[in-house]
N, C-alpha and C positions, 0 to 999 in steps of 0.2 A: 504493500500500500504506500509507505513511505518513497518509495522510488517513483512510483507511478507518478504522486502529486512532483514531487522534484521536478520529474522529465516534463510536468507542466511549467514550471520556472523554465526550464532550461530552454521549452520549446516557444520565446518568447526573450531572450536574449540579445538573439540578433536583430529582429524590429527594435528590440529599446537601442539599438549599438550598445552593447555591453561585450567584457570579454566574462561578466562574474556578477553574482548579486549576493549581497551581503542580507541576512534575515536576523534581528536580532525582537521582534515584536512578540510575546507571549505566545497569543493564540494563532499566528504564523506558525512560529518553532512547534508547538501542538500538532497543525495540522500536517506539516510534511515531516515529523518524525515520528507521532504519535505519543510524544511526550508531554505532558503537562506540567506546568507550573517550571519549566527551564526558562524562563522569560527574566534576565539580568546576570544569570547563571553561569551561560553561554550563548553560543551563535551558529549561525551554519551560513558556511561558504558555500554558492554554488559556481560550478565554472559548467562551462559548456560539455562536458562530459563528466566529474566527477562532482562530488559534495561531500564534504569535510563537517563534519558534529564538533566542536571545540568545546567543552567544560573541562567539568573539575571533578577530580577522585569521587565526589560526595556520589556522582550518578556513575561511577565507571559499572559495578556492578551490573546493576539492572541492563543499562545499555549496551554492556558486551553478550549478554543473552536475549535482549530483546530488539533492540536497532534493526533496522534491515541494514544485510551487511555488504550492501552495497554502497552505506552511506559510512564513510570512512571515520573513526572515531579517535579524537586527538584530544588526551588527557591533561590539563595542563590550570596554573592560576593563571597565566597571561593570555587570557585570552585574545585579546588584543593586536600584543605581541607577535600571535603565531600565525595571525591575519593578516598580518605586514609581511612575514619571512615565506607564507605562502602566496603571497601575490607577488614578490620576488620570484620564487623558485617555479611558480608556474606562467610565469613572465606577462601577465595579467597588466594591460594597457588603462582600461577604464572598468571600474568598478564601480555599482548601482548599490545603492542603502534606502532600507526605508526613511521615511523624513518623519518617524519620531524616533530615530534616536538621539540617545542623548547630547546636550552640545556641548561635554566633557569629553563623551568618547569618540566624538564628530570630529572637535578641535587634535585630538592626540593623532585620529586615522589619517585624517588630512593634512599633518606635518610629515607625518613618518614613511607614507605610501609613496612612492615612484609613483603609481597609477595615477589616473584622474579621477576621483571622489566624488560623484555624480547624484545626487539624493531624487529621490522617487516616490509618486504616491500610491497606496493602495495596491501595489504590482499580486501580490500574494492575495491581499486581500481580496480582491475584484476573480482570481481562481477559485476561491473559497464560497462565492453566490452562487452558484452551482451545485447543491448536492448530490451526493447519489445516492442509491438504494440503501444503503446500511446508515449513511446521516441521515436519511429520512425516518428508517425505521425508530434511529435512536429519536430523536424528536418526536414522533409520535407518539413514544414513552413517557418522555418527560414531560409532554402536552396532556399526555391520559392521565399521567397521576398527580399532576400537576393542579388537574380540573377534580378527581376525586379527592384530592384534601381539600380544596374550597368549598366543594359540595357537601364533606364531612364535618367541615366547619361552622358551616351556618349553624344547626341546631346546636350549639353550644355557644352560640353570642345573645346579650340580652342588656338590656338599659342594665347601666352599673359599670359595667366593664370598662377597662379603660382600652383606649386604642395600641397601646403597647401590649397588653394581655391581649390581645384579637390578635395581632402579630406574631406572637413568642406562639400560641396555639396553633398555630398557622405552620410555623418555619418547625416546630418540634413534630408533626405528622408528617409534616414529605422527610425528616430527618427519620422517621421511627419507622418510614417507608422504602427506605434506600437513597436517600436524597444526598450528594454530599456536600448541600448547600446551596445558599440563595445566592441569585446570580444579581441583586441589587438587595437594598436595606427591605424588607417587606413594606409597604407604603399600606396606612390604615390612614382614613381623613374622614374625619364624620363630622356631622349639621356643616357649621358656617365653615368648618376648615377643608369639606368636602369639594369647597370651591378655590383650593392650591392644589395646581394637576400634581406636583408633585411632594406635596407636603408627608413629612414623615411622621411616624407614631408617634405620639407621643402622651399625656398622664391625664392627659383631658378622659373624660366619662362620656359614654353613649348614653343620648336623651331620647327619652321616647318623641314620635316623629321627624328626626332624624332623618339623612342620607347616609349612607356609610360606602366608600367606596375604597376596594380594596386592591392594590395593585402586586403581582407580583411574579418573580419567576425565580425556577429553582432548577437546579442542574441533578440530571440522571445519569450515568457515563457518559459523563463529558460534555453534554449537550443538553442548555436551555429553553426554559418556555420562559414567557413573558404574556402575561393574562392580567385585564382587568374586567372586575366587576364591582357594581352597583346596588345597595338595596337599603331598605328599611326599616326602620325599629316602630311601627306601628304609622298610621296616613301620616305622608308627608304634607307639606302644602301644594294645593294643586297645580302652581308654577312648575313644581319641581318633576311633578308626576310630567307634565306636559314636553320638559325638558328632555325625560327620560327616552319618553316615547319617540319623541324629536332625533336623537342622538341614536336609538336602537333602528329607526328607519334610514339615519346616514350611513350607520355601521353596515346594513342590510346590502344598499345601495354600492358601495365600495365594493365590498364580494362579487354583487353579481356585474362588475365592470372589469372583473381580474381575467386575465387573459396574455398570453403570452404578446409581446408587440406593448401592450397597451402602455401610454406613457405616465409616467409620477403624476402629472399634470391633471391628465384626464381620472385618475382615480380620485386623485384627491378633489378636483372637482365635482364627479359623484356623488358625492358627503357633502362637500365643504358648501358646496349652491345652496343646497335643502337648507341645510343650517344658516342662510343667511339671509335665503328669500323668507325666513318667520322671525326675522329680527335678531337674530342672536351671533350673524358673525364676527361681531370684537369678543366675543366669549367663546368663542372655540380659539385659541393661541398658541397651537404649538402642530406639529406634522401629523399626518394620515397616518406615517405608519414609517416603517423602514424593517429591514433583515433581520434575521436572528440565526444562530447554531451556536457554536462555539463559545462565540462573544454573544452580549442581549443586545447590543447592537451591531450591528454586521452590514454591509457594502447590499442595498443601498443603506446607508446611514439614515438618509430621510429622505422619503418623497414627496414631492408638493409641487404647489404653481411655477417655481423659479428653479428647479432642478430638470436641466435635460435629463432620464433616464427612463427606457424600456426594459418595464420585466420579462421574465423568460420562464419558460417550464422548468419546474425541480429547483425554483427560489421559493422558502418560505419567509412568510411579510405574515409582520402585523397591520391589522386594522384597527383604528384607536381613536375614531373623532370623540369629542368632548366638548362639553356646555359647561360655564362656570360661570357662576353667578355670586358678586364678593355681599358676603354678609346675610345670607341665605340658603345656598349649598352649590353643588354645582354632580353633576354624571359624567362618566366614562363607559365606554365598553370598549375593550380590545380582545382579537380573535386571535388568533396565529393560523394563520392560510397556505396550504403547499398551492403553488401558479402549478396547474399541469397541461397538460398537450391543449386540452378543450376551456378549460376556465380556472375552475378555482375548490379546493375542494378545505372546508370549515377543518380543520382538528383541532381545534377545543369544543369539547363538550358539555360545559355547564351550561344552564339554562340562559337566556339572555330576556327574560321575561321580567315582570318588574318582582320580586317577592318584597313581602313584607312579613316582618316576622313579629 
């Protein structure tokens, strides 16, 4: 697997004019080694026919039994160091880096290299929108169990609780499930804080008629979901119900416009018209939706009215419009969507109905 995704770097080289790409990004090293959490650790060199793994003794281990061993593994603290003496000895002209890294180890590569030091956006990343069968399957795991702890959740929230106790119950079931963690802080925002898209938990109480909106994604081998949902702690006010229903026909709208070709623009249009032709677009303020696997946000990053980008079959997008109303509450619903040959096919499964509990 790990050679396969490489020979995508590699096969993509010669359009950037490169003689090498340097990968030094978390969830890059992840994808074309199948290692996690090597992100500051080390790096991987690729050249036009070989790939070099650079760390340190902490991963020799694991890595000399489980690496593909085609990707050549060089044990060392100087990482850095062995990046230079190999772009010497493999007489490497110009060399590509992604452009976050750091500009300590930017400034040291770019004294020390012979090469030319060329920085790059998204080159891996923009490889990585593309799933295949086995990311998809993993995703659809973490999307299913993902939506049966939210679903297990409900009946055990109630006026009293606080929105941190809604969250801690939350992140402890996908943990007691296999979960090895949340892929952002779990986001609880109830009544008036229900209108901060991103507001975190925190010691405030759930009041009866309330909104309570909860955000969140958790990681299953290796691969997150990112889900929001909406409900209520006994009749909201009927703004909000209007809101709801508002937001759950934009959400609707976006799915059924997903299709391979279709552009950020046009989706998010979709949604975003509805939402604006009933008065409420300065209260939707943030994107349609963007990528997800590895990272919870993944290439596209975000799409909307001012990003050129066309989806493609075997990208999973969330769907996410939101109404937010300051000093009253505000809704979300977000889905996680596989785009396939013909449309668009929902894996998230909880209900997207209004409940009131």
């Amino acid at each position: 697997m790990g050679q396969e995704r490489i020979a995508k770097v590699q096969g993509v080289l010669d359009q950037l004019h490169l003689d090498a790409f340097l990968v030094t990004d978390e969830f890059n090293l992840h994808y074309l080694t199948g290692f996690a959490n090597v992100g500051g650790d080390g790096c991987l060199l690729i050249t036009g026919n070989q790939s070099f793994m650079i760390t340190d003794a902490r991963y020799e281990t694991e890595m000399k039994a489980e690496l593909d061993p085609q990707i050549t593994l060089m044990i060392t603290r100087d990482y850095y160091g062995t990046v230079v003496k190999l772009a010497g000895d493999q007489n490497l002209s110009v060399i590509g880096f992604e452009d976050t890294l750091p500009y300590a180890i930017w400034s040291m590569l770019d004294e020390q290299l012979a090469a030319d030091f060329v920085g790059l956006h998204a080159v891996v990343d923009h490889l990585r929108e593309i799933k295949d069968a086995n990311e998809i399957a993993k995703l659809r795991r973490a999307i299913r169990l993902s939506c049966e702890g939210y679903d297990a959740l409900l009946p055990n929230v109630h006026v009293g609780m606080t929105e941190i106790e809604v969250a801690n119950k939350l992140d402890a079931w996908m943990r007691a499930h296999g979960s090895t963690g949340p892929s952002f802080d779990t986001i609880v925002a109830s009544g008036y804080r229900s209108a901060e898209p991103h507001g975190s938990a925190t010691t405030k109480k759930l009041a009866k008629g309330e909104l309570v909106t909860v955000d969140f994604g958790f990681y299953f081998d290796d691969y997150t979901s990112d889900i929001t949902r909406t409900f209520a702690l006994g009749q909201p006010d009927p703004e909000l119900v209007d809101i709801y229903n508002l937001t759950k026909t934009a959400n609707q709208a976006v799915i059924d416009a997903i299709k391979p070709g279709a552009t950020g623009a046009q989706l998010d249009a979709a949604g975003r018209d509805l939402i604006k032709a009933a008065g409420y677009g300065a209260e939707f303020n943030h994107g349609m939706g963007h990528g997800i696997g590895l990272n919870i946000h993944e290439e596209p990053q975000v799409y909307g009215p001012r990003i050129p980008y066309a989806i493609q079959a075997n990208q999973v997008i969330t769907v996410e419009p939101g109404i937010y109303l300051p000093n009253l509450g505000g809704v979300r619903l977000e889905d996680d969507v596989l785009v396939t040959e013909k449309g668009a096919e929902v894996l998230t499964t909880s209900s997207k109905d209004l409940k009131i509990l």
